[in-house]
C-alpha positions as CSV (number, residue, x, y, z in Angstrom):
1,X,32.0,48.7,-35.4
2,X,31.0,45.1,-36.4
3,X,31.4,42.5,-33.8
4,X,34.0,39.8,-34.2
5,X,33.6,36.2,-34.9
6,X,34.1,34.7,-31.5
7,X,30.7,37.4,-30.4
8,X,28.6,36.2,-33.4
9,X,29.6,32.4,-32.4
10,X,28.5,32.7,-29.2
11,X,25.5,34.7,-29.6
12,X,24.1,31.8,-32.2
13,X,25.1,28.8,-30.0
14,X,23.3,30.5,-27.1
15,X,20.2,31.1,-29.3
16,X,20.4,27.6,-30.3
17,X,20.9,26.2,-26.7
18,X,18.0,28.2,-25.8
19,X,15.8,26.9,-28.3
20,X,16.5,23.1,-27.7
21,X,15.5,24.4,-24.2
22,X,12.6,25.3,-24.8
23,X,12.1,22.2,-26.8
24,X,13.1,20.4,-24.2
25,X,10.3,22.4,-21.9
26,X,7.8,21.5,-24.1
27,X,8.7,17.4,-24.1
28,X,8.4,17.2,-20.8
29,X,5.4,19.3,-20.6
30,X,3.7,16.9,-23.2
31,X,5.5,13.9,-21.5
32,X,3.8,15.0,-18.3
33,X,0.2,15.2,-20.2
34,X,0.6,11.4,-21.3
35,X,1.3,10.3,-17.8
36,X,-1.4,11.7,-16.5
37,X,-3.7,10.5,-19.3
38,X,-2.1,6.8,-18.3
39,X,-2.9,7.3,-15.2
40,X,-6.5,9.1,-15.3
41,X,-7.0,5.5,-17.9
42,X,-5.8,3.0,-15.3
43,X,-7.6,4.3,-12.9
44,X,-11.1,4.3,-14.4
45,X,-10.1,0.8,-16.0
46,X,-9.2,-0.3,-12.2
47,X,-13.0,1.5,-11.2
48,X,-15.0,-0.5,-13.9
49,X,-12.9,-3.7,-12.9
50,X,-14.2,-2.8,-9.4
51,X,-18.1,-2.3,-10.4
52,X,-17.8,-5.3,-12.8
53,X,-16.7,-7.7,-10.3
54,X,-19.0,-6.0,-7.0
55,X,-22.1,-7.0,-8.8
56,X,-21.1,-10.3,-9.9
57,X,-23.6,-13.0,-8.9
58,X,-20.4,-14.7,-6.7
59,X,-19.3,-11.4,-4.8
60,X,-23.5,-11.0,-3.9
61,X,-23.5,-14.5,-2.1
62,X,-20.1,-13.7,-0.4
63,X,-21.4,-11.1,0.5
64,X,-24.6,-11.6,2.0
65,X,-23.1,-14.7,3.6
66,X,-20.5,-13.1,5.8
67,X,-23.5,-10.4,6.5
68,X,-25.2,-13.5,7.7
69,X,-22.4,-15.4,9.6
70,X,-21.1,-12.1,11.4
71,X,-17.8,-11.3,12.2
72,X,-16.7,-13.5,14.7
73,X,-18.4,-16.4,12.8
74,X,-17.0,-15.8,10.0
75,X,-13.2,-15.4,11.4
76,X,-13.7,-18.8,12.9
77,X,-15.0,-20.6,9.8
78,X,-11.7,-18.6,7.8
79,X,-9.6,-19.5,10.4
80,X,-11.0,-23.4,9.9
81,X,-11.2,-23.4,6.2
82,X,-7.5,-22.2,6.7
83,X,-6.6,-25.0,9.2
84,X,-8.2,-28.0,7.4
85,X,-8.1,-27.9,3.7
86,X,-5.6,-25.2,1.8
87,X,-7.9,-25.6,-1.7
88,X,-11.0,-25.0,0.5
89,X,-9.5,-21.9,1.8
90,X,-8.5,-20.7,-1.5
91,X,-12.2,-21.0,-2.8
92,X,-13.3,-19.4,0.0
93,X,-10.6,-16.7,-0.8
94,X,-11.8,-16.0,-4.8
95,X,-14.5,-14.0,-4.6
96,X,-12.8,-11.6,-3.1
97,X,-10.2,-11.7,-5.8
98,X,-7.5,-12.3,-3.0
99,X,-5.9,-15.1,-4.9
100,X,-6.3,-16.6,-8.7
101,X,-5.4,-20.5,-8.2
């Protein structure tokens, strides 16, 4: 005996709603690849940014001159900058890329 309409009908729509399924599977599956590409990218981007900016000339005299002032010198000549001249304390501020006036 052949099967009726309403069988065949459903056994197709269920063989397409599978497939777009697995369709679907695969999208996000590929979707999930590209995010972690953009990610892996941003990342070594944000790395080089780091490396590029640690060996600057500016970042090298920041750095050896809070190595030089310690940290309680340092804190109070921040704390001065801060309390005497807000462009000062800005300046002070760039090298360490903590504000871009």
């Amino acid at each position: 005996m052949h099967p009726n309409w309403a069988e065949v009908v459903t056994a197709i729509a269920t063989a397409v709603s599978a497939l777009g399924l697995i369709g679907v599977l695969a999208a996000a599956a590929s979707a999930r690849t590209q995010v972690r590409a953009a990610v892996r990218t941003h990342r070594s981007h944000a790395v080089m940014e780091i490396f590029r900016v640690w060996n600057s000339e500016e970042l090298i005299e920041t750095r050896a001159w809070t190595d030089f002032l310690g940290p309680e010198a340092l804190k109070e000549e921040i704390l001065e900058l801060w309390n005497s001249d807000g462009l000062a304390y800005l300046r002070a501020l760039r090298p360490l890329n903590f504000c871009n006036p």
